[in-house]
C-alpha positions as CSV (number, residue, x, y, z in Angstrom):
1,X,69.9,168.3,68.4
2,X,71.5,171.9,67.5
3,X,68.8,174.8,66.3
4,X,68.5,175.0,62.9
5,X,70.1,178.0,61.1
6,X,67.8,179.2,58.6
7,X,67.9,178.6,54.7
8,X,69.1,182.4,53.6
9,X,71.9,181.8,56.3
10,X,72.9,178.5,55.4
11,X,72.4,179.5,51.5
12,X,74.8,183.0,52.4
13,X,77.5,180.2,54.4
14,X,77.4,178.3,51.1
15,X,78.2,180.7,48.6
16,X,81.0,182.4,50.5
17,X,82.5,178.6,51.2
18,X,82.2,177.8,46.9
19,X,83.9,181.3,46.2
20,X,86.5,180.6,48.4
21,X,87.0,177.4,47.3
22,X,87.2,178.6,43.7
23,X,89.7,181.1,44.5
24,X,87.0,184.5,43.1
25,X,87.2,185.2,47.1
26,X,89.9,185.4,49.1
27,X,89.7,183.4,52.4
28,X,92.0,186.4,54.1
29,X,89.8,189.0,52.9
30,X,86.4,187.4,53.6
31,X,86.1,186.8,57.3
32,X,84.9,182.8,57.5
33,X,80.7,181.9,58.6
34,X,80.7,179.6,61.6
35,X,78.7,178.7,64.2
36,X,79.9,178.5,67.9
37,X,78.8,177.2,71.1
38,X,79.8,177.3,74.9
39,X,81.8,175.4,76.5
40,X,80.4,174.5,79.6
41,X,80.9,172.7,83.0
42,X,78.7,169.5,83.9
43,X,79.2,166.6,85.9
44,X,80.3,163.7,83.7
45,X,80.0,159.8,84.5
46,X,82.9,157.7,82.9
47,X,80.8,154.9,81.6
48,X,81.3,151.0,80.3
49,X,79.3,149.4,77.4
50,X,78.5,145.9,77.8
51,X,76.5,143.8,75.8
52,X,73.0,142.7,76.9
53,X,70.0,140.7,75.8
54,X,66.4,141.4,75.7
55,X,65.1,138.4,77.3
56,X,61.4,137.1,79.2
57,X,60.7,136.9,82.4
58,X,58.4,134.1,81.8
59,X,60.2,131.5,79.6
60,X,59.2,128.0,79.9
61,X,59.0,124.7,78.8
62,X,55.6,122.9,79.7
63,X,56.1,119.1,80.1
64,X,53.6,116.3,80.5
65,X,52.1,115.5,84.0
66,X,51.1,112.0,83.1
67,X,51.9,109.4,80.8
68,X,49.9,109.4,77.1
69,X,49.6,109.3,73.4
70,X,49.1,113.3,72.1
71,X,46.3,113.6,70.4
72,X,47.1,117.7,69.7
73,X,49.7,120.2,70.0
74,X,49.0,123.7,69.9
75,X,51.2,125.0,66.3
76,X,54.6,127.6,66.9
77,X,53.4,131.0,66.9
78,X,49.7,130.7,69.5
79,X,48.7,133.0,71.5
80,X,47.9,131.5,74.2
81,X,46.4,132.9,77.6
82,X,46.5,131.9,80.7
83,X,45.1,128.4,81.6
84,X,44.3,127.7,77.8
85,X,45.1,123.9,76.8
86,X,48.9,123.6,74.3
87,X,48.7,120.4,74.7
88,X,46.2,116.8,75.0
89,X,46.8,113.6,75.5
90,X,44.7,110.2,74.9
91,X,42.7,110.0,78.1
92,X,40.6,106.8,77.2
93,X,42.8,104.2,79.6
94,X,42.7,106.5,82.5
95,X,38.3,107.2,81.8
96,X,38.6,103.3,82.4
97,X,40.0,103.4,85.7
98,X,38.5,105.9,86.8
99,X,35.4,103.8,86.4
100,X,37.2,100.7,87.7
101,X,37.8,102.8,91.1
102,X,34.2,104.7,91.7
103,X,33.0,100.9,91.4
104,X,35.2,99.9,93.3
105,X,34.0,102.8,95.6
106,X,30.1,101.2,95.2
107,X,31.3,97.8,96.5
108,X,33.4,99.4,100.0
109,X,30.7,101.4,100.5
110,X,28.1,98.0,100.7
111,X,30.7,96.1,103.0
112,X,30.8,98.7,105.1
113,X,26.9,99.1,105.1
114,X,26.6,95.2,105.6
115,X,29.4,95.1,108.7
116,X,28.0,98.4,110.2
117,X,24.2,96.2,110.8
118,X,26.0,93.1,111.1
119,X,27.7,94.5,114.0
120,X,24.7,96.2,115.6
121,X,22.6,93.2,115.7
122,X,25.2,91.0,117.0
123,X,25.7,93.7,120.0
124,X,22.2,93.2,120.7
125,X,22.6,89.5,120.8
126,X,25.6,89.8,123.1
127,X,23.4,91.5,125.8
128,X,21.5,88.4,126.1
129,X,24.1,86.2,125.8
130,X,22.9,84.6,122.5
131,X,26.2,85.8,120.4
132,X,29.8,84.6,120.9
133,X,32.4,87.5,121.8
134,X,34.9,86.3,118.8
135,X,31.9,86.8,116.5
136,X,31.7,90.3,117.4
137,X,35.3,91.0,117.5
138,X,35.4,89.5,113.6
139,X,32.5,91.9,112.4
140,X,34.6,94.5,114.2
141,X,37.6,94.0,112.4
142,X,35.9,93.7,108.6
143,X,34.2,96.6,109.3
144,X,37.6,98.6,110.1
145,X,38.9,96.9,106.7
146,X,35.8,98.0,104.7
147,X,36.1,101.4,106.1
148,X,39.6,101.2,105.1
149,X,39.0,99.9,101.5
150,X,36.5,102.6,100.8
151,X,38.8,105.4,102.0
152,X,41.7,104.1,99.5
153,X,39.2,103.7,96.4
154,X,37.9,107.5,97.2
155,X,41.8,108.2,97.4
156,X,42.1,106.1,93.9
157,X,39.2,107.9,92.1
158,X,40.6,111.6,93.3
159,X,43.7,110.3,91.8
160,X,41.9,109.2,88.5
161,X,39.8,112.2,88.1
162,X,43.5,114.7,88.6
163,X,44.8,112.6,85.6
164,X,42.1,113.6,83.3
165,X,42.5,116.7,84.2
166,X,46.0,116.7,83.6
167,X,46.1,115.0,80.0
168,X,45.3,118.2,79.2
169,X,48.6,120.9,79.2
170,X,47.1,124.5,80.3
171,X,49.5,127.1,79.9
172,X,50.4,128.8,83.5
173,X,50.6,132.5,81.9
174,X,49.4,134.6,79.0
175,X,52.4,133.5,76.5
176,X,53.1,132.5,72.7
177,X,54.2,129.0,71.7
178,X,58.0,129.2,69.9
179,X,58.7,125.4,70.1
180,X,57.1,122.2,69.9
181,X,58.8,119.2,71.2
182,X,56.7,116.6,70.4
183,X,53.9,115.6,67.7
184,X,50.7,114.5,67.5
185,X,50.7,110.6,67.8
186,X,54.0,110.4,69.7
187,X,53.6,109.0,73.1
188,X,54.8,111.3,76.0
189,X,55.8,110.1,79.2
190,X,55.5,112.2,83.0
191,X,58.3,114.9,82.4
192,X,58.3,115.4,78.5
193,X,59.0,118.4,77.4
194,X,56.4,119.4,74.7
195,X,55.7,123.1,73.9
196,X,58.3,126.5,74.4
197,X,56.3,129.5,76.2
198,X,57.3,132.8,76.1
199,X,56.0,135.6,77.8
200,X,56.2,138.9,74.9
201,X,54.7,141.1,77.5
202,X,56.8,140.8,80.4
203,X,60.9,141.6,79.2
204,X,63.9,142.5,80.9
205,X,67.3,142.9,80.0
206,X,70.3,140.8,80.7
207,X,73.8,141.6,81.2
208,X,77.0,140.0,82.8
209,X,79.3,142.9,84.0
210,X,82.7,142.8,85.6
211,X,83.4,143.0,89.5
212,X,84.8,146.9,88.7
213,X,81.6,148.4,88.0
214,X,80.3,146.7,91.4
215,X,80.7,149.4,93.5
216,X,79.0,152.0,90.6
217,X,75.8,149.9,89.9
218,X,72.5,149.8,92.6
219,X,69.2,148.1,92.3
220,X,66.6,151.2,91.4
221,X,69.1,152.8,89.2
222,X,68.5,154.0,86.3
223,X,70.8,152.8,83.2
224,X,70.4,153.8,79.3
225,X,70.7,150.9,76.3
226,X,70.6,151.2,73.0
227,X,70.3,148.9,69.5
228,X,69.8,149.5,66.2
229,X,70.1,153.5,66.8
230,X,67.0,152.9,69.5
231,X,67.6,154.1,72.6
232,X,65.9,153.6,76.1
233,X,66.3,153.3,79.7
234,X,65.6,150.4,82.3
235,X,66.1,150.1,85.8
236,X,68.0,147.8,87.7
237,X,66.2,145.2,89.7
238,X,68.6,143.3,90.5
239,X,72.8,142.9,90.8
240,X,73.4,139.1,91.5
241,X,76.3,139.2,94.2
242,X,77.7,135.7,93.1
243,X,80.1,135.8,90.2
244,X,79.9,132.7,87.9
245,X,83.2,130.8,88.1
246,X,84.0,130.1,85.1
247,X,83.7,134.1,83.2
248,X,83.7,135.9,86.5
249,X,81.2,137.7,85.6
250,X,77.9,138.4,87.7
251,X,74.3,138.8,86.1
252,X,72.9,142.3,86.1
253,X,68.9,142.6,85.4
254,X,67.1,146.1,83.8
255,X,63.3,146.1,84.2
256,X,62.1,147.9,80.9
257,X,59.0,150.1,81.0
258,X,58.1,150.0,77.1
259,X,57.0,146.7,75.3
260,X,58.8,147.6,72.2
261,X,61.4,145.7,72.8
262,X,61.3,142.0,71.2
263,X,63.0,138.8,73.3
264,X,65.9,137.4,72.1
265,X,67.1,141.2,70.7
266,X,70.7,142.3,71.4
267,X,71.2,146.1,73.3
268,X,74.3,147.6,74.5
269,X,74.3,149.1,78.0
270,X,75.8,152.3,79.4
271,X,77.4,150.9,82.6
272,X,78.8,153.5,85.5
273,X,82.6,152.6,85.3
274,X,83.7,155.2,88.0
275,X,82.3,158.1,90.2
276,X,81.3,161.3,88.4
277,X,83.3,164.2,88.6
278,X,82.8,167.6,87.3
279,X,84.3,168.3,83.8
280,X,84.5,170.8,80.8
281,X,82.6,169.6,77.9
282,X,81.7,170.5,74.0
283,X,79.9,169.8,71.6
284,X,81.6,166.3,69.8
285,X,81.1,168.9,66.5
286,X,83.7,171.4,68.3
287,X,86.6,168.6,67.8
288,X,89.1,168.9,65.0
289,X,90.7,165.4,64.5
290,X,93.7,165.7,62.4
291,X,97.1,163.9,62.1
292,X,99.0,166.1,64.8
293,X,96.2,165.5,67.2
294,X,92.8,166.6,68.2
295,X,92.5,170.5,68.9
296,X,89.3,173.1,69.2
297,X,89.0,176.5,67.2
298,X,87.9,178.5,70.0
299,X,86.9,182.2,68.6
300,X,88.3,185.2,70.7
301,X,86.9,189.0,71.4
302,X,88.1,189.5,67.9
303,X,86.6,187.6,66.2
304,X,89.7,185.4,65.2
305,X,90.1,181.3,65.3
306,X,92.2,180.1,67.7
307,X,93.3,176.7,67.2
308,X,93.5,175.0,70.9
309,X,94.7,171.7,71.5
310,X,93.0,169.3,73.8
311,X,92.7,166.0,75.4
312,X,89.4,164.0,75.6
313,X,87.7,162.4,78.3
314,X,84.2,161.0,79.1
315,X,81.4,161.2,76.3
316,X,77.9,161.4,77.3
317,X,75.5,162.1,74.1
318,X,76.3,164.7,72.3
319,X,78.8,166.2,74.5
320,X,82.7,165.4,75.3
321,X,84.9,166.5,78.2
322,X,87.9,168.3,77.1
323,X,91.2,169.3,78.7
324,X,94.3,171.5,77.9
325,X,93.3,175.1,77.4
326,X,89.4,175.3,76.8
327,X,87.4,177.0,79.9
328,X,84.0,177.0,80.4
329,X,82.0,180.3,78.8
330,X,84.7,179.5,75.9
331,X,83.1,180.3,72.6
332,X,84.0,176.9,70.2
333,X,83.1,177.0,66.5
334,X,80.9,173.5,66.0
335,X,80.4,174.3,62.1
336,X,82.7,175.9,59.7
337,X,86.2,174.8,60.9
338,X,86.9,172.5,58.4
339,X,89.4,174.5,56.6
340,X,89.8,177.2,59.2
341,X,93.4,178.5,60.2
342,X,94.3,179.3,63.6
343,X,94.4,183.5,63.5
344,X,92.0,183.2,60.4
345,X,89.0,185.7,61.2
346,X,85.6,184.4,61.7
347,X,82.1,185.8,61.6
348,X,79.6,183.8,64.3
349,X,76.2,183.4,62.1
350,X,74.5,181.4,64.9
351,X,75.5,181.1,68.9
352,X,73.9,178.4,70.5
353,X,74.0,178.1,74.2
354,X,75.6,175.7,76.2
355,X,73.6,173.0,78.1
């Protein structure tokens, strides 16, 4: 953004532009109000735009862990947080067998109680001779199948009690719910999709660049987007080295520092397209686009326009790189050269510096 030239200037610039115009005031007797700036040298990046997308980091679709009629679905638009229920299923068949299998626990445990003694007295019996060795060797082996039994029903009623826990969907990270696949009073089976969650927090940017900009593009770099005359910066965290085979493209990721962003939003990215160099640039303002070409009115020691006719290069903001007869300390009218004449004098009401 240029300095502002103050109202009595602006009001002077005015006047002397409407007399002219009207023909009360010669333009070759009234020397024309501009205002100039350097041109100066900077190094200059040639640059690619490619399109992007705002998109989360955390984007999921929760599914059901066991089968069950839902019985509630969080609505599109909860915030949820983190381990927070979206999601419950009908959990009465599975409190039954639950119950089935701690019995079941209750009963293992008492064979194994009964074989335990029933061993232990017939051990006594055998060191006196008053208890058959088979008998023994029968106790021994219900007791190993008891044992057995009761290990499987604790397995069983660990199995039972992770069920109910999992008829009820928590979400895995602080997120809001876009989608809802499913309806209270359908059934859902182990793998149905049934709530969208998005992480609004966490964003990123996504792009698919060509292999040319390869060599130009590192993870930690810095790389400015824009949309909607919004402009920002993100950095890269990652350049996927694998090119998808059908575009040939390969998937570039910008870690964004401000939340203002909203997933799902379109951006276009400023992409390094070759290695700087050092240029001459001015001000876009300086260029004079007209049907013989684009040219610059640079003003001499004497005050006079000189039209100078150029070639463009690399843009970056509000500055152009220019070639074909402008220097850098050149002094290049930015305002006031709409109607100027090359030899036409000029009088500089504001110099701004070059940058």
């Amino acid at each position: 953004m240029y300095p502002v030239v103050s109202l009595y200037r602006i009001a002077g610039i005015a006047c002397i532009l409407l007399l002219a115009a009207t023909g009360m005031v010669s333009a070759n007797d009234t020397a024309v109000p501009v205002v100039v700036a350097s041109a100066v040298e900077r190094r200059m990046t040639p640059e690619s735009h490619i399109a992007g997308t705002v998109i989360s980091r955390n984007d999921t679709r929760l599914a059901a862990q066991v089968e069950g009629q839902v019985v509630w679905v969080a609505e599109v638009g909860t915030q949820l947080s983190r381990d927070m229920a979206a999601t419950r299923l009908d959990d009465t068949l599975i409190r039954e067998e639950l119950t089935e299998h701690e019995a079941s626990i209750t009963r293992a445990r008492a064979s194994v109680d009964f074989n335990k003694a029933e061993l232990k007295r017939l051990e006594k019996l055998a060191e006196k001779n008053h208890a058959a060795k088979s008998r023994i060797d029968a106790v021994r082996r219900d007791l190993a199948v008891a044992r057995s039994d009761y290990t499987a029903n604790q397995a069983r009623v660990k199995q039972s009690r992770e069920k109910l826990q999992r008829t009820s969907i928590k979400v895995p990270f602080d997120g809001v719910v876009t989608e809802r696949f499913i309806q209270a009073g359908e059934w859902a089976d182990a793998g149905t999709a049934v709530i969208r969650l998005v992480d609004t927090t966490s964003l990123e940017v996504q792009a698919w660049v060509p292999v040319s900009v390869l060599p130009f593009v590192a993870t930690g770099m810095e790389l400015g987007f824009s949309a909607a005359g919004v402009e920002d910066t993100g950095r890269v965290r990652t350049l996927v080295p694998v090119g998808n085979q059908q575009s040939r493209l390969y998937e570039l990721r910008l870690t964004l520092d401000e939340p203002r962003w909203s997933s799902g939003q379109s951006v276009r990215i400023a992409i390094p397209a070759a290695t700087s160099r050092t240029a001459t640039v001015v001000p876009r303002d300086a260029l004079v686009m007209r049907r013989d070409g684009v040219s610059v009115f640079r003003v001499d020691s004497n005050n006079l326009a000189e039209q100078v006719s150029v070639e463009t290069g690399i843009a970056d903001g509000d500055y152009i790189e220019v070639s074909g007869g402008i220097v850098p300390g050149d002094r290049v009218i930015i305002r006031g050269s709409e109607r100027l004449r090359s030899g036409q004098s000029v009088s500089v009401a504001e110099e701004l510096p070059g940058t």
